[in-house]
Structure formats: C-alpha cells, structure tokens
C-alpha positions in Angstrom: 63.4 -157.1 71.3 64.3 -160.7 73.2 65.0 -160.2 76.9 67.7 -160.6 77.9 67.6 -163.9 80.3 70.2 -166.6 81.0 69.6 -170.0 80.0 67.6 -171.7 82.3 67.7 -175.7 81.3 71.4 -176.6 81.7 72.1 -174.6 84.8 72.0 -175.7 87.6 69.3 -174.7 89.8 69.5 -173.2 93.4 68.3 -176.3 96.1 65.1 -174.6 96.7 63.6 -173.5 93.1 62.7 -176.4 90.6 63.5 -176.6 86.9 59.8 -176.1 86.3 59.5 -173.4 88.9 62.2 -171.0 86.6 60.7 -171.5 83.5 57.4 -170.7 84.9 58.5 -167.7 86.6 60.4 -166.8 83.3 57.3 -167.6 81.0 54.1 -166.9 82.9 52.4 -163.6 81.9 55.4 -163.2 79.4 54.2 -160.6 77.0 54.7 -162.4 73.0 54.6 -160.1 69.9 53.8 -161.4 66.9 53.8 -158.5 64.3 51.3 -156.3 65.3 49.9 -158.3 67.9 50.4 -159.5 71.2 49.6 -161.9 73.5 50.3 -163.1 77.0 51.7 -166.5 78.0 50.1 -167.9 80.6 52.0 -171.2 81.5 49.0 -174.4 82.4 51.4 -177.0 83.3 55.1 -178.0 83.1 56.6 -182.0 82.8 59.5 -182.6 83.0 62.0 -186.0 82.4 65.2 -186.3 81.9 66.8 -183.5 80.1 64.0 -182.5 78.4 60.6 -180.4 79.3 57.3 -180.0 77.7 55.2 -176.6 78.6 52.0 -176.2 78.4 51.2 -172.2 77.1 47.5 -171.0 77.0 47.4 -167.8 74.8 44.2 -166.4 76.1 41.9 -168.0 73.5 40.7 -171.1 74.3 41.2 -172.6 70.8 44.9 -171.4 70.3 47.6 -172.7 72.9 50.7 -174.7 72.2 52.7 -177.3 73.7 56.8 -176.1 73.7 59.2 -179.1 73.8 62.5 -178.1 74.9 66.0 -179.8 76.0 68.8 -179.4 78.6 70.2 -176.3 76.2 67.5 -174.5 75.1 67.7 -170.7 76.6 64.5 -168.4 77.3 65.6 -166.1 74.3 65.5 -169.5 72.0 61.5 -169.9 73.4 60.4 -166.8 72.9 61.8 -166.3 69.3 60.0 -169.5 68.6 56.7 -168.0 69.8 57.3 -164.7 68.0 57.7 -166.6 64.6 55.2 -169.4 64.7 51.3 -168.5 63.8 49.2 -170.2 66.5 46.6 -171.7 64.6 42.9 -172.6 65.9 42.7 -176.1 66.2 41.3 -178.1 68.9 43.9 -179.7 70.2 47.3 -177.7 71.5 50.4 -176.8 68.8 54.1 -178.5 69.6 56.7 -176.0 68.8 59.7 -178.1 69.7 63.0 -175.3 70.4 65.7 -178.1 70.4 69.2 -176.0 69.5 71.9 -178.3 68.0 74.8 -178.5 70.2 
C-alpha cells in the first residue's frame, strides 16, 4: 500500500524547509517493496533547477542505486510506485527512473 503523502514539488514550501529538505524527509529511510523484498531508501544527494529535481537513492548495495528525475508535479505516491515497479539492476553506474506525470 502507497502512503498516503501530499505532493511535495508544486507546493509551495513553508520559508524555512527547502524543496530538497521535503523530499528528503519524505524519502530517506523510506521502506520500498518490491514483491517479496524490501529495501530502504536512503537518499545521497538532491539537485535541484528550475522545476525539476534529480535524487540521488542508494539501496543498500553498493552496486544497485538509481538516480529519480522528477518535475514540478510529480507527487511522493508517483515516486514510490516507480521504485516498487522498476528491478534495480547491478550496474556500475546509478539507474534514472524519470517519474514525469503528463499534465
């Protein structure tokens, strides 16, 4: 089951918590099932320009972690079904999982 979470890029945030500062409080040490497995997110770095955001998501393994690109609409529920569905794959460089909704 998705949490339940409002969107987070697209809102405005409160003067004293950053875009990157909700979506790591939102994503870091988020608990990810993928069938029978699970994983935690632990969130390495967050950039941002513009609209959009890329997120930097180690996965515990050092040869599995992903990059998510997101924009100004994407909402928390939107990430994490993206990480539930998506087979992180050992390579040595990280995944992109872009989460881009159409508006």
């Amino acid at each position: 089951m998705i949490d339940p979470v409002p969107p987070l890029v697209g809102v405005e945030a409160s003067s004293f918590q950053s875009l990157a500062d909700r979506w790591f409080e939102t994503l870091d040490h988020r608990q990810i099932d993928v069938g029978s497995r699970r994983w935690t997110a632990r969130v390495v770095g967050i950039h941002t320009e513009g609209n959009e955001a890329w997120i930097q998501i180690a996965t515990g393994r050092e040869d599995r972690n992903l990059v998510l690109h997101l924009s100004g609409w994407t909402t928390i529920d939107q990430v994490v079904a993206a990480m539930k569905t998506r087979e992180i794959e050992s390579t040595s460089y990280p995944q992109i999982i872009t989460v881009i909704p159409t508006v």
